[in-house]
Every structure is written in C-alpha cells, then in structure tokens.
Steps between C-alpha positions, in 0.01 A plus 500: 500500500191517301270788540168423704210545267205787617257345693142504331278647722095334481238694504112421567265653204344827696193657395654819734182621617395607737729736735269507752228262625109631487300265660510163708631239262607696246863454556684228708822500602728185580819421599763261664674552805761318644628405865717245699381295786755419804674209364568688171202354237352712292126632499349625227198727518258630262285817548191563356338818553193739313662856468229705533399328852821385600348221606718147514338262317709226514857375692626192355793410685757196441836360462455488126189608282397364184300675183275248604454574835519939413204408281275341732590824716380730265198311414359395851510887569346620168246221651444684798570890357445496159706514180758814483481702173881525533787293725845749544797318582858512408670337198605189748506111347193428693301768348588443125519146498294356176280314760386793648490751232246263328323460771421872523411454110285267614365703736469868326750625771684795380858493628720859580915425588655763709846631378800301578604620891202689548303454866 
C-alpha cells in the first residue's frame, strides 16, 4: 500500500489582534453550529455575536448556507450595528473562502483565526 500523503491544513490570513475586545464593535465573533431535526436532515446555524456586549447579532439558520447568503448576513447587520474593526472565527472553509476574504478587503475588516481546536 502506498503511504497517505499529510494533509495540508488552510489557514485564514490573521492580523492576531486583539486578545480581548474593548468596545462595542470592535471585535465580532462568528461561527457555525450544527444540529439534526427528527427525520435526520441537517441544520446548519450561524452565530453572530459582538464580544464585548455579547449581544447576538445575527442567527442565520438553514439546511445549507452559501458565501452568498453568509455575506448578506454580515452585511444586513453591519447595516443595522455598524462595521466591526475585527471578525474572530476559526480557520473553517466558510471563513477563508476567496469570496469572503475579499469581501472583508473590500470592506477594511480585519480578520483574527483562533488556533486549530481552540473554543
């Protein structure tokens, strides 16, 4: 048997500050969480919350969610919030996808990616 070649991990670009959120949109967090309804489909969830508030600003949840739809998210509450200075998140597909990262080019959006199994 061949050996299975090492898995490249991807990583998001992180500006890795700040630790610690100062004021109200200075640092959002976001996430995606995942559940099963009765008959066994998957929901998909994603969490979007100010850390120095804790406030929720936004629960998108579906069966499936685009880039498409995770940017209309993110902008219809920096329409009602204001823009973040920074957005923390993982290093998961949705958050380093090309379409988003330029987005938050776009958008002067700093981004910060938490450590690989890290809460």
């Amino acid at each position: 048997m061949r050996p299975q070649p090492k898995k490249i991990l991807r990583r998001g670009g992180s500006t890795r500050l700040p630790t610690q959120a100062q004021y109200r949109n200075h640092v959002w967090t976001w996430d995606f969480i995942f559940d099963r309804t009765d008959n066994g489909g998957t929901l998909k969830m994603m969490t979007l919350l100010d850390e120095y508030s804790r406030q929720c600003l936004a629960i998108q949840v579906e069966r499936q969610i685009t880039a498409d739809q995770v940017l209309g998210v993110l902008w219809q509450a920096m329409a009602t919030y204001g823009i973040p200075a920074y957005l923390r998140s993982d290093n998961g597909s949705e958050f380093i996808a090309d379409k988003v990262q330029q987005w938050f080019r776009t958008h002067q959006i700093k981004t910060i990616y938490i450590d690989p199994g890290s809460p």
